[in-house]
C-alpha positions as CSV (number, residue, x, y, z in Angstrom):
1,X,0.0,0.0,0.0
2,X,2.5,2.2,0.9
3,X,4.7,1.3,-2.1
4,X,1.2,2.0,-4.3
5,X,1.3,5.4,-2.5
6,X,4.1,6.4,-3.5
7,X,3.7,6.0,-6.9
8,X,0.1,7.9,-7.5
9,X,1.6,10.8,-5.4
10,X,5.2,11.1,-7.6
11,X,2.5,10.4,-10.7
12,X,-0.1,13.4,-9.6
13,X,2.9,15.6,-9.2
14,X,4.3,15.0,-12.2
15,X,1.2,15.7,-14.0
16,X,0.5,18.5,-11.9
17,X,3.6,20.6,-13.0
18,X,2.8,19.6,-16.9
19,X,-1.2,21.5,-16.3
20,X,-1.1,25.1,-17.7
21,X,-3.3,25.9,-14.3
22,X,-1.5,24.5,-11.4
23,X,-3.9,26.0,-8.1
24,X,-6.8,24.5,-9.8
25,X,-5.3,21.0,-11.4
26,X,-3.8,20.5,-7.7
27,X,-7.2,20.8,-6.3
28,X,-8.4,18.4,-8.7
29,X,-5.6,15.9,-8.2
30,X,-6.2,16.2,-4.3
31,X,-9.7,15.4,-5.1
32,X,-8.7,12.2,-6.8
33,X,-6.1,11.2,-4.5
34,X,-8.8,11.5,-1.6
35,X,-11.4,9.2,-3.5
36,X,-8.3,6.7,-4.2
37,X,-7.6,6.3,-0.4
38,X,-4.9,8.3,0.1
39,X,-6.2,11.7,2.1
40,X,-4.2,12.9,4.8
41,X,-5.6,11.8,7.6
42,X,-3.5,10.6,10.7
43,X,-1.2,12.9,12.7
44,X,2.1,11.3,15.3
45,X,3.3,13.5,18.0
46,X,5.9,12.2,20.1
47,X,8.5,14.3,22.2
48,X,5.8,16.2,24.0
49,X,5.0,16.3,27.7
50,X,3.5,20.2,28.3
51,X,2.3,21.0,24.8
52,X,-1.5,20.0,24.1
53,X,-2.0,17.4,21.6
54,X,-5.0,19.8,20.5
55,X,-2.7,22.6,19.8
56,X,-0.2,20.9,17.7
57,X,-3.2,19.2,15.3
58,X,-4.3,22.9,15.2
59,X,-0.7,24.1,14.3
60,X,-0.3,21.0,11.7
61,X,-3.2,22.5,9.7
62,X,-4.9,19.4,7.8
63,X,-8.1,21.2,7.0
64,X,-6.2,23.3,4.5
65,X,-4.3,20.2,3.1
66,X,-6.5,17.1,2.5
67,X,-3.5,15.0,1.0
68,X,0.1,15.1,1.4
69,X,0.6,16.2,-2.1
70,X,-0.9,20.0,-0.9
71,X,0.6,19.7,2.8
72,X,3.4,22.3,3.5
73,X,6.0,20.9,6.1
74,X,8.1,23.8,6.9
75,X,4.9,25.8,7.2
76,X,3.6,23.4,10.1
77,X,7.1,23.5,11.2
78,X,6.8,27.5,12.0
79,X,3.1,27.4,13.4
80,X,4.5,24.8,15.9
81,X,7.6,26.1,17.3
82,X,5.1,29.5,17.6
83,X,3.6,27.4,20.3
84,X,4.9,28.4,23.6
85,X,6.6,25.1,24.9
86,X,8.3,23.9,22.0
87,X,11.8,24.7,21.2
88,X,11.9,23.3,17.8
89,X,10.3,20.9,15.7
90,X,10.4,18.6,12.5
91,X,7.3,17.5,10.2
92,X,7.9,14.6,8.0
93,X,5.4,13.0,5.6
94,X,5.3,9.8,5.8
95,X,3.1,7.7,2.3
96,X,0.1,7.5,2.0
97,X,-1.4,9.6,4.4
98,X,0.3,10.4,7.7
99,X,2.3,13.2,9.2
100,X,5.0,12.6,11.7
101,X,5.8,15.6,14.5
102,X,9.0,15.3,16.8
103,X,9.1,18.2,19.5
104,X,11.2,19.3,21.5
105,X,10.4,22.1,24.7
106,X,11.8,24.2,26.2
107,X,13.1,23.9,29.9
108,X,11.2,25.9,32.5
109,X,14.1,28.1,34.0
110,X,12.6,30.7,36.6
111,X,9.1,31.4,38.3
112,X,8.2,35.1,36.8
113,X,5.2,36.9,39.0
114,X,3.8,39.8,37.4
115,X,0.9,41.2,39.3
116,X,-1.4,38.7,40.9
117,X,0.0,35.7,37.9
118,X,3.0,33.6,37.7
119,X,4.7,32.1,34.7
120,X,7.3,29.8,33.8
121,X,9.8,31.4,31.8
122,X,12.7,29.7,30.5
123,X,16.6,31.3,30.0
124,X,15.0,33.4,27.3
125,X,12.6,35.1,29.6
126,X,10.0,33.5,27.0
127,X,6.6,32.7,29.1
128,X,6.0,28.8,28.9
129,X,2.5,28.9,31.2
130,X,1.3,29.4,34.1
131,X,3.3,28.1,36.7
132,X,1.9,25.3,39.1
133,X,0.0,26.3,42.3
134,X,1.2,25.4,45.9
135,X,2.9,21.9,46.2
136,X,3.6,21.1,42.8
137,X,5.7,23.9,42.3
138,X,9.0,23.5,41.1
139,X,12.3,24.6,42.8
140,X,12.7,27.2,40.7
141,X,14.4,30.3,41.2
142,X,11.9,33.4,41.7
143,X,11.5,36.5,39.9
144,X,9.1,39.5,39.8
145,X,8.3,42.8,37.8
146,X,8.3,44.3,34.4
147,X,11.4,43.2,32.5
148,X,12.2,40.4,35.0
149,X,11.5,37.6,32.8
150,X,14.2,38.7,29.9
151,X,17.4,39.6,32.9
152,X,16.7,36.9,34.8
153,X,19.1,34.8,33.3
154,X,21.9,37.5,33.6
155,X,21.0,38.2,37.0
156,X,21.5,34.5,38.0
157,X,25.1,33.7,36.5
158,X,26.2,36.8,38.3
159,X,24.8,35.6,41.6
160,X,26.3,31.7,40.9
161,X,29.8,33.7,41.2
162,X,28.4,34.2,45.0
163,X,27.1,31.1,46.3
164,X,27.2,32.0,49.6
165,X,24.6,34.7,48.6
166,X,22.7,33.4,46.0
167,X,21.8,30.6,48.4
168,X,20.1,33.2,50.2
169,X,17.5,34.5,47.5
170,X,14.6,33.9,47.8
171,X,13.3,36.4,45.1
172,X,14.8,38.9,42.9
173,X,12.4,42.0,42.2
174,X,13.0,43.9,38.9
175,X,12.4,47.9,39.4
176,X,11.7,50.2,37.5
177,X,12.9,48.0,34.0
178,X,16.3,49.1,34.9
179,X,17.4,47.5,38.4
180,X,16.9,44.6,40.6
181,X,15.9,44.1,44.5
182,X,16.7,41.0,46.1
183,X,14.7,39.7,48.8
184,X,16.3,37.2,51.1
185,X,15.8,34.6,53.4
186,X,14.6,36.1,57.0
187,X,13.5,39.7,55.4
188,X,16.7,41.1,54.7
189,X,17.2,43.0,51.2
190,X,19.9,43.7,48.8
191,X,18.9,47.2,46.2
192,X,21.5,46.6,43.8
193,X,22.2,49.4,41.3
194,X,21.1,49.8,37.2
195,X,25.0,48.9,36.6
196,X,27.8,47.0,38.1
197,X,25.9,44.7,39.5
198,X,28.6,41.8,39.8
199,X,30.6,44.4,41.8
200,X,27.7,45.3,44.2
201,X,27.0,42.2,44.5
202,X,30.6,41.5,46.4
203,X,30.5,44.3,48.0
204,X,26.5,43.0,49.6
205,X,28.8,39.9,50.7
206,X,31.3,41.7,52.6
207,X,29.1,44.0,53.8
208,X,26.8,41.4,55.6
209,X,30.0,39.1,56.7
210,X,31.2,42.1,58.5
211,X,27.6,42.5,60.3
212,X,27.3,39.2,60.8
213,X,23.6,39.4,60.0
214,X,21.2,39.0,56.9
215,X,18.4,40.4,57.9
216,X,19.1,44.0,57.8
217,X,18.6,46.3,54.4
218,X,21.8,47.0,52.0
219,X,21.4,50.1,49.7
220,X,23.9,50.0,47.1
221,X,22.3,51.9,44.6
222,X,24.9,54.6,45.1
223,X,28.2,52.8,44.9
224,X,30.0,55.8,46.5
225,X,27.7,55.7,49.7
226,X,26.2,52.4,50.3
227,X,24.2,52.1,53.3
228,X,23.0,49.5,55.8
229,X,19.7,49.8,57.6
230,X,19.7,46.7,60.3
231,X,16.9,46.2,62.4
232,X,17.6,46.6,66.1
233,X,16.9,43.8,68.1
234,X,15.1,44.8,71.3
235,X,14.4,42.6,74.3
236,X,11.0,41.4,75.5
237,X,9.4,41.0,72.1
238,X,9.7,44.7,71.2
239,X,9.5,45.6,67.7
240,X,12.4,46.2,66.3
241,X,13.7,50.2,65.4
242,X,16.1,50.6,62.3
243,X,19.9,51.8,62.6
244,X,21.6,53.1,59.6
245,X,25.1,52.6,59.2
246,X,27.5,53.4,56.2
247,X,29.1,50.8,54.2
248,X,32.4,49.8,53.7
C-alpha cells in the first residue's frame, strides 16, 4: 500500500507541473487522490510532555491540506515552534497519508510573578505557562516585575559567582525595568544598582560578613555611599527600630 502510495503521489505531481493551471489542477488531483484512499488523515506526535495534543493538530493544519501532495511541512514546522513550549520541531510525511511531529520544549528556568500571575519562563525570559499552584511547584528560582523575565538569566550567572549569597535569594524584584531588589531569606534585602551589578554584589557579601547578619537592608544603589539599615533587636518581644550605618 505504501509502495502504491508512492507512486500515485510522484505520478499526480508530475502531472500536476505539466497543467497550464497548477492551483486549480492540484485541487483536482487532491480530489482524486482522496477518493483513491490516500487523504491525509492521521497525525504522530511524540517528544511532547506540556504541549496539548490539541494545539499541535491545530498548528499542523490538515483542514487546508486534505492529502500530502498540498501539505506544507516547513509551514507546520513554524506554526509549531510558535507554540509556547516547544523549542523546535520537525514534520515529516510519511506515504500515504500520515504526518510525523518530533518536538522538542523548552526547559522551565525561573518562576516570573507579574501582578497577581506567575509564569514559567525559560533562560530566554520566553513565558512557557502558568506556573503550578502550591505543592507542585518547582524549585525554581523566583523572579518579579516588568522586564524580570528577559534579565533573569543574567541576574542568576552573576549571583552563581556568589554562592554564599545566591543561596540566600529567595526572590529577585525587577524595578523600575532598569534594576533589581533581592529579597532574602529572614526579610533582609539587597537594592542593587542599574549597573555594576557583579561588583555590588561582592561588596552585599562583605558588607553582611562584617555585620554578621542577613536580615538587615543593604542600599547599594549609590556605589559611592552604600548604606545598611539593620533592624535593632530589642528585648521582650519589642518591635524592632532601624539603625543606619554606612558601608564599607
Amino acid at each position: 500500500m505504501a509502495a502504491a502510495g508512492v507512486l500515485a503521489v510522484a505520478a499526480f505531481a508530475g502531472l500536476a507541473r505539466q497543467v497550464d493551471s497548477p492551483a486549480p489542477a492540484l485541487a483536482e488531483i487532491e480530489r482524486l487522490l482522496e477518493l483513491a484512499g490516500l487523504g491525509l488523515s492521521q497525525v504522530s506526535v511524540t517528544g511532547h510532555r506540556h504541549t496539548l495534543d490539541s494545539d499541535v493538530f491545530d498548528a499542523v493544519g490538515l483542514a487546508s491540506a486534505p492529502t500530502l501532495l498540498g501539505f506544507d511541512t516547513r509551514a507546520a514546522q513554524d506554526r509549531i515552534e510558535k507554540l509556547p513550549w516547544v523549542e523546535r520541531a520537525s514534520v515529516e510525511r510519511v506515504v500515504p497519508d500520515r504526518v510525523d511531529v518530533r518536538i522538542v520544549e523548552r526547559t522551565p528556568y525561573a518562576v516570573w510573578r507579574l501582578g497577581s500571575s506567575e509564569f514559567l519562563i525559560d533562560k530566554t525570559g520566553r513565558a512557557l505557562g502558568a506556573a503550578p499552584k502550591g505543592g507542585d511547584a518547582q524549585p525554581l528560582p523566583r523572579v518579579a516585575g516588568e522586564g524580570a523575565a528577559t534579565e533573569a538569566r543574567r541576574l542568576f550567572e552573576l549571583l552563581a559567582r556568589e554562592p554564599a549569597l545566591s543561596s540566600r535569594v529567595e526572590m529577585a524584584e525587577r524595578v523600575g525595568r532598569r534594576r533589581w531588589t533581592l529579597h532574602l531569606a529572614g526579610g533582609g534585602k539587597i537594592l542593587l544598582p542599574a549597573t555594576a551589578e557583579a561588583e555590588a554584589l561582592s561588596h552585599a557579601l562583605r558588607i553582611a560578613a562584617a555585620q554578621g547578619r542577613w536580615d538587615g537592608e543593604i542600599d547599594l544603589r549609590v556605589a559611592e555611599r552604600p548604606l545598611v539599615r539593620l533592624p535593632q533587636r530589642e528585648p521582650d518581644g519589642a518591635p524592632p527600630r532601624p539603625v543606619v550605618t554606612g558601608g564599607t
